[in-house]
DRENNUSE-621534 format. One record per residue (C-alpha): residue number from 1; residue in three letters; z, x, y. Coordinates in steps of 0.25 Angstrom, whole numbers, plus 5000, padded with zeros to 4 digits. Example, Ala and Ser with C-alpha at 12.3 -4.5 7.8 and 13.67 -1.06 7.14 Angstrom:
2
PT num residu    z    x    y
PT   1    ALA 5031 5049 4982
PT   2    SER 5029 5055 4996
This chain:
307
PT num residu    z    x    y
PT   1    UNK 5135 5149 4981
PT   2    UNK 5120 5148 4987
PT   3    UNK 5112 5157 4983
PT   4    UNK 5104 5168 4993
PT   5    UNK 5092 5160 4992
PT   6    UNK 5101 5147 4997
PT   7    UNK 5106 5153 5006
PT   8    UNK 5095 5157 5012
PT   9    UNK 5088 5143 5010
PT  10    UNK 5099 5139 5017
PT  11    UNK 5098 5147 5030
PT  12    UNK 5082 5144 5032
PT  13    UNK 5084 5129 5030
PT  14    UNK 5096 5129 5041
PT  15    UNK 5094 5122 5054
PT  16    UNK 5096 5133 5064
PT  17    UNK 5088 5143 5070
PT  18    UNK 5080 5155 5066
PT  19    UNK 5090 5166 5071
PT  20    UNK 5101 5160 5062
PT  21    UNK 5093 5158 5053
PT  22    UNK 5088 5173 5051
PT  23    UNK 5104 5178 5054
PT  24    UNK 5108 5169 5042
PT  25    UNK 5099 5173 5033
PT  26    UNK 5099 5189 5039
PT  27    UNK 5114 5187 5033
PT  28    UNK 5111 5183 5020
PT  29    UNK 5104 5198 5018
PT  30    UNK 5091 5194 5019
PT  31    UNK 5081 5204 5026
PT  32    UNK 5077 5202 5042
PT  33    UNK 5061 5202 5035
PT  34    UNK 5065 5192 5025
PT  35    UNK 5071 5182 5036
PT  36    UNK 5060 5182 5044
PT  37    UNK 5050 5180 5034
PT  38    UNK 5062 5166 5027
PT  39    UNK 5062 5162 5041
PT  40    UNK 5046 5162 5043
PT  41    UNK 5045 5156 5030
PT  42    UNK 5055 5144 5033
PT  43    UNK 5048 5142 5048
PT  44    UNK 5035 5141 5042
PT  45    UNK 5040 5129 5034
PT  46    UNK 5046 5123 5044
PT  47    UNK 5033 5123 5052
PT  48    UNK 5027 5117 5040
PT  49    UNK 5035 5107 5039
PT  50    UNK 5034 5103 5052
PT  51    UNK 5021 5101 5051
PT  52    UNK 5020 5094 5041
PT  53    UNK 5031 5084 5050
PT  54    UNK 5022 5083 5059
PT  55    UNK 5009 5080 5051
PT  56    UNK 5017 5068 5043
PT  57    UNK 5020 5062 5060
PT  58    UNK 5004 5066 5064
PT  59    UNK 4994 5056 5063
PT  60    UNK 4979 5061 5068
PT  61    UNK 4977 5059 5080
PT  62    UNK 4961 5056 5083
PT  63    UNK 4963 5043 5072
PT  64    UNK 4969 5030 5077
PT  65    UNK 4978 5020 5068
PT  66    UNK 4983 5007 5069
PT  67    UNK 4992 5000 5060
PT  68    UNK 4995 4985 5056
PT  69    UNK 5008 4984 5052
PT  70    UNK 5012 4970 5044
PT  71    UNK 5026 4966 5044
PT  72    UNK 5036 4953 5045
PT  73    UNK 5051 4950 5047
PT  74    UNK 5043 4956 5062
PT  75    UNK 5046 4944 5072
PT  76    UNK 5037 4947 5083
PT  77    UNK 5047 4947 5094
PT  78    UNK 5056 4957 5089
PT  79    UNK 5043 4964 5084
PT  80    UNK 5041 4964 5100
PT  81    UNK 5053 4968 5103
PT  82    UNK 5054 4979 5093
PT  83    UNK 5042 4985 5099
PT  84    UNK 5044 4984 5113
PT  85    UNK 5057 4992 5110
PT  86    UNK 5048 5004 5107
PT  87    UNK 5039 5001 5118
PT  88    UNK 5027 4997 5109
PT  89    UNK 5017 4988 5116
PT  90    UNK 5015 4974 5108
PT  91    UNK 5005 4962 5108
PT  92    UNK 5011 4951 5101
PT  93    UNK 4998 4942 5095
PT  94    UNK 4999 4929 5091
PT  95    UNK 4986 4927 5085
PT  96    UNK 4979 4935 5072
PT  97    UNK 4967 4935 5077
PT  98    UNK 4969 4942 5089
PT  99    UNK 4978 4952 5083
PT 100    UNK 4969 4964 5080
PT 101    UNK 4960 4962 5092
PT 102    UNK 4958 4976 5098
PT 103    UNK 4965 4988 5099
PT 104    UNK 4976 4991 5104
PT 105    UNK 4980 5004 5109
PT 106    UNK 4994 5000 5115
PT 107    UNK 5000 4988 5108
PT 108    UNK 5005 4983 5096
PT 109    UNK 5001 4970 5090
PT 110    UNK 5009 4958 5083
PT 111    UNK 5001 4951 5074
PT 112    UNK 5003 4938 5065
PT 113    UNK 4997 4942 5051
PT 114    UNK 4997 4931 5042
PT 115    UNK 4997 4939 5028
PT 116    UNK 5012 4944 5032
PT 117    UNK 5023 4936 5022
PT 118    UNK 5037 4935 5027
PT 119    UNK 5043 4930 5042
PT 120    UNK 5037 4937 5054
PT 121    UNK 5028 4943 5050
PT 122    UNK 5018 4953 5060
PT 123    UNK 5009 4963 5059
PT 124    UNK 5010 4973 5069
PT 125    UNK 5000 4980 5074
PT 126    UNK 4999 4994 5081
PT 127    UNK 4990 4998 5092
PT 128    UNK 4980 5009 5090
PT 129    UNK 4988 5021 5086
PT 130    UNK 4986 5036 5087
PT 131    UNK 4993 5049 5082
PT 132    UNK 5006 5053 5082
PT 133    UNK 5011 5043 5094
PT 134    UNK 5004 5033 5085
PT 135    UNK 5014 5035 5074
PT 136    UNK 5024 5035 5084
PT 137    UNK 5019 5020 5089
PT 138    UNK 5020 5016 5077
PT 139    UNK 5032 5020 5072
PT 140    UNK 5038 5013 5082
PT 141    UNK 5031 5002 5078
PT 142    UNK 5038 5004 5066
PT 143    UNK 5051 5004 5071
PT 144    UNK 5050 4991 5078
PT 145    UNK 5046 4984 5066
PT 146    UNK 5057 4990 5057
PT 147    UNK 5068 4988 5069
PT 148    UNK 5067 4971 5068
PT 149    UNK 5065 4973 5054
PT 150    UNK 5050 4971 5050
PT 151    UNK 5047 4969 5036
PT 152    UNK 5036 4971 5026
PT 153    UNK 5033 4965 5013
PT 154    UNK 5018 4964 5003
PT 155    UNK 5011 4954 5013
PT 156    UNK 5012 4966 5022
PT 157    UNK 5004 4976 5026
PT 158    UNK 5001 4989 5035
PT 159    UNK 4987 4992 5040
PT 160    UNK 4981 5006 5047
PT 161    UNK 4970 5006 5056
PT 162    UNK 4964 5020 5057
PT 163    UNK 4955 5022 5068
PT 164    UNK 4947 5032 5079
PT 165    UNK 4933 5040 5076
PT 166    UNK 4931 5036 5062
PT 167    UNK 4916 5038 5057
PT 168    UNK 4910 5028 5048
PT 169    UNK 4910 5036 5037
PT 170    UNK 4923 5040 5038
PT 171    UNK 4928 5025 5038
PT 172    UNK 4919 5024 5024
PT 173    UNK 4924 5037 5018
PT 174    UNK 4939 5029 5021
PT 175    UNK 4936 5018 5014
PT 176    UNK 4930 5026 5002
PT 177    UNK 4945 5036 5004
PT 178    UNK 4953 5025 5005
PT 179    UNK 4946 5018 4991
PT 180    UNK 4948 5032 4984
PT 181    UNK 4964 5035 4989
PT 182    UNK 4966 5018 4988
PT 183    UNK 4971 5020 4973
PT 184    UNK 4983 5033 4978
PT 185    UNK 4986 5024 4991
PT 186    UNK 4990 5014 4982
PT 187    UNK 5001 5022 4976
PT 188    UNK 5007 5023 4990
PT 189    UNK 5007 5008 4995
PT 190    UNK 5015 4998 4990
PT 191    UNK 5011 4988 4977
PT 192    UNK 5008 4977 4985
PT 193    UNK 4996 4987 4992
PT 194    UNK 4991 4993 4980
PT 195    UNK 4976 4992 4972
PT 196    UNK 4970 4977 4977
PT 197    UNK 4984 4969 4978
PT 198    UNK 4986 4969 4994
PT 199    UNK 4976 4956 4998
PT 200    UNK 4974 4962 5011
PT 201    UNK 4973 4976 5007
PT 202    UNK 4963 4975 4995
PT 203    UNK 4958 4989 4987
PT 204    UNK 4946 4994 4992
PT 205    UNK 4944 5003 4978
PT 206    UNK 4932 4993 4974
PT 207    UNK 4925 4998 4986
PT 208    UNK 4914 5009 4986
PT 209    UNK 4914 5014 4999
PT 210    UNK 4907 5026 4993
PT 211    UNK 4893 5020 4995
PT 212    UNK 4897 5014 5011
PT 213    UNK 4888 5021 5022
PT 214    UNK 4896 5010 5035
PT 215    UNK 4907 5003 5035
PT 216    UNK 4897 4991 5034
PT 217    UNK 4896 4993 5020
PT 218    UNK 4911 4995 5017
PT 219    UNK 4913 4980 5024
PT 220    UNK 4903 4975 5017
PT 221    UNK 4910 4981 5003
PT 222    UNK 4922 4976 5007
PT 223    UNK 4917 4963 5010
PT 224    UNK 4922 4964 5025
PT 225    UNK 4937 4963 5019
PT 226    UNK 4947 4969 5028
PT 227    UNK 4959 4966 5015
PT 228    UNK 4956 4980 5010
PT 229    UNK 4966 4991 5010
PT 230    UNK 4955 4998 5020
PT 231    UNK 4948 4988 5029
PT 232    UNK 4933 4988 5031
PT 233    UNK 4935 4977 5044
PT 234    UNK 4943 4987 5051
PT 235    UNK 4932 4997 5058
PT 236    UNK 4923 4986 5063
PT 237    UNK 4936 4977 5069
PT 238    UNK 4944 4989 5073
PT 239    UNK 4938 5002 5071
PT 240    UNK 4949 5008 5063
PT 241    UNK 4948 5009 5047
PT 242    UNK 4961 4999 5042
PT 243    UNK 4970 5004 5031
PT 244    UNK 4977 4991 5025
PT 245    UNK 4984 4996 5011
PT 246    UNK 4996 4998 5018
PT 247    UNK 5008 4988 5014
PT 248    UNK 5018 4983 5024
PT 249    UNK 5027 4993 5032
PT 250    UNK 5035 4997 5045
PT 251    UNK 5039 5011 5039
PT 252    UNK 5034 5019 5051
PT 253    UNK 5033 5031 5040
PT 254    UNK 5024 5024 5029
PT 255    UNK 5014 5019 5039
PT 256    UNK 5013 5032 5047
PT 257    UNK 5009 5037 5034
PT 258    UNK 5000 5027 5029
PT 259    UNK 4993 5029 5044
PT 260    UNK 4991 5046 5040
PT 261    UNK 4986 5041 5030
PT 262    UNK 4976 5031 5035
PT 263    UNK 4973 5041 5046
PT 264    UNK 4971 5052 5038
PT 265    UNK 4962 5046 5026
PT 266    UNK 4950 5042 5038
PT 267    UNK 4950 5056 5044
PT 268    UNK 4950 5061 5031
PT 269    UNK 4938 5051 5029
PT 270    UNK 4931 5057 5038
PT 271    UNK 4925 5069 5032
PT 272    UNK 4930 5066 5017
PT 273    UNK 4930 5056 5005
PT 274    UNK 4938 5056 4993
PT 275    UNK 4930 5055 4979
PT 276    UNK 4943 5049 4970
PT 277    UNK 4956 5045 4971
PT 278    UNK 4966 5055 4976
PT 279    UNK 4975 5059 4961
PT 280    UNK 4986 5058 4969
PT 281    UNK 4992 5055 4984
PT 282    UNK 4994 5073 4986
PT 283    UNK 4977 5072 4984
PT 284    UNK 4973 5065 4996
PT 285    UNK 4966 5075 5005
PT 286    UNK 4970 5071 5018
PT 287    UNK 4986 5069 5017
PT 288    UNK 4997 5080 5022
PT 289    UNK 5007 5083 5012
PT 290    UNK 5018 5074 5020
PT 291    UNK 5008 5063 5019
PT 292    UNK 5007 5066 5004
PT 293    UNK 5021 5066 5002
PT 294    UNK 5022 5052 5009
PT 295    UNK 5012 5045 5001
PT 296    UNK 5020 5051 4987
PT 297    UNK 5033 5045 4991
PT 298    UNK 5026 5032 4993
PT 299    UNK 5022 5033 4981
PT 300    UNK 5035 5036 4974
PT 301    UNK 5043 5025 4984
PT 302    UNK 5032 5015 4979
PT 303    UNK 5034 5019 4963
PT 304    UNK 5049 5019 4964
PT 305    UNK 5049 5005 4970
PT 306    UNK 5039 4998 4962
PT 307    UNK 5047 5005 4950
């Protein structure tokens, strides 16, 4: 037989409303006072938990982001005909060179990238995306891929764009944050994107941004080399800061998050720059409690399969 405290447990957590809740738990002998303050108690975390919802679907609203997404197994016609079915707008490009011309505030783009190993391969690219109804663009980007059966593998990759009223010395204080967290990132992206082993996602660890006054000087101590795990070609070219670590994915969940992240680290930049490495992912200053727990379980996905 449960106990009164079960009992009780049992009543609050049911999914009916307040009034049957206060007469099944009136009947159990507890006292009208002691009711309303349970039920106080238990709406108050169902408020807090709602708003934690809703800030793991948010994405900031004044920041722009685009994202490359690197994938085969993709032939463009059904690509095409995947998308149109969700009613996104795509521009099918035959030619590299043209591919990152621009940019768009409407369409998609398919373009050939030559780094891709396996049949098919694309690289999908979004138009400029904003907010929540850019995460819900994107998701059904997502979907379309995942519905003819795109695939990734280690020549893959996923690239962010993060744009919109960046300072200058914000961009410099993200090169210098993203050097200090690269070492705790690595724990949550896959082997292959870890330390200096992604050719065309090198560490930028060796780097002192620290003593960079422009952007000049961060090109110039990058030797103009965009193969970086954060790109100092990007802001001249596109205006956006370009986040490249990323591996290969169309897991709508896992590159909203990674977006948050992107997002959230160059705001953050703004005002602030970290002086070490975080000890551990729960230490980064600028990610919520959901966004934490994300990036743990990544973590202990990733050791339990290289285990």
């Amino acid at each position: 037989m449960k106990t009164l405290n079960e009992q009780i447990n049992d009543v609050v957590k049911k999914n009916v409303c307040v009034a049957i809740k206060r007469r099944e738990l009136l009947e159990l002998g507890l006292t009208s006072a002691d009711v309303s303050v349970l039920l106080a108690n238990e709406r108050r975390a169902a408020n807090a938990l709602a708003r934690e919802r809703r800030a793991a679907n948010a994405i900031e609203s004044n920041m722009t982001y685009g994202v490359e997404i690197e994938c085969y197994n993709a032939p463009r016609d059904r690509v095409l005909e995947a998308m149109g079915a969700r009613n996104l707008r795509v521009e099918n490009i035959s030619n590299y060179g043209c591919a990152h011309n621009g940019n768009s505030t409407e369409r998609f783009k398919l373009v050939p990238d030559g780094s891709i190993s396996g049949i098919d391969p694309v690289e999908c690219v979004t138009p400029i995306l904003r907010g929540n109804n850019g995460l819900n663009t994107l998701k059904e980007c997502c979907g379309a891929l995942n519905a003819i059966g795109a695939r990734v593998n280690k020549s893959t990759g996923l690239h962010v764009h993060v744009g919109g009223d960046i300072t200058e010395k914000q961009l410099i204080n993200t090169f210098a944050n993203y050097k200090a967290l690269e070492p705790i990132i690595d724990t949550f992206m896959a082997a292959s994107r870890r330390g200096n082993n992604a050719f065309y996602a090198k560490s930028v660890m060796n780097y002192n941004f620290a003593s960079c006054m422009s952007i000049d000087e961060i090109y110039a101590i990058m030797h103009g080399d965009r193969y970086h795990k954060i790109n100092p070609c990007s802001w001249s070219r596109h205006n956006t800061i370009e986040f490249r670590q990323h591996q290969g994915s169309t897991d709508f969940k896992k590159i909203k998050m990674w977006v948050r992240f992107c997002v959230k680290l160059v705001i953050w930049s703004k005002e602030n720059v970290l002086t070490e490495t975080p000890a551990t992912i729960n230490d980064i200053p600028f990610l919520n409690d959901v966004e934490k727990r994300f990036f743990n379980e990544r973590v202990n996905e990733l050791s339990a399969t290289a285990a």
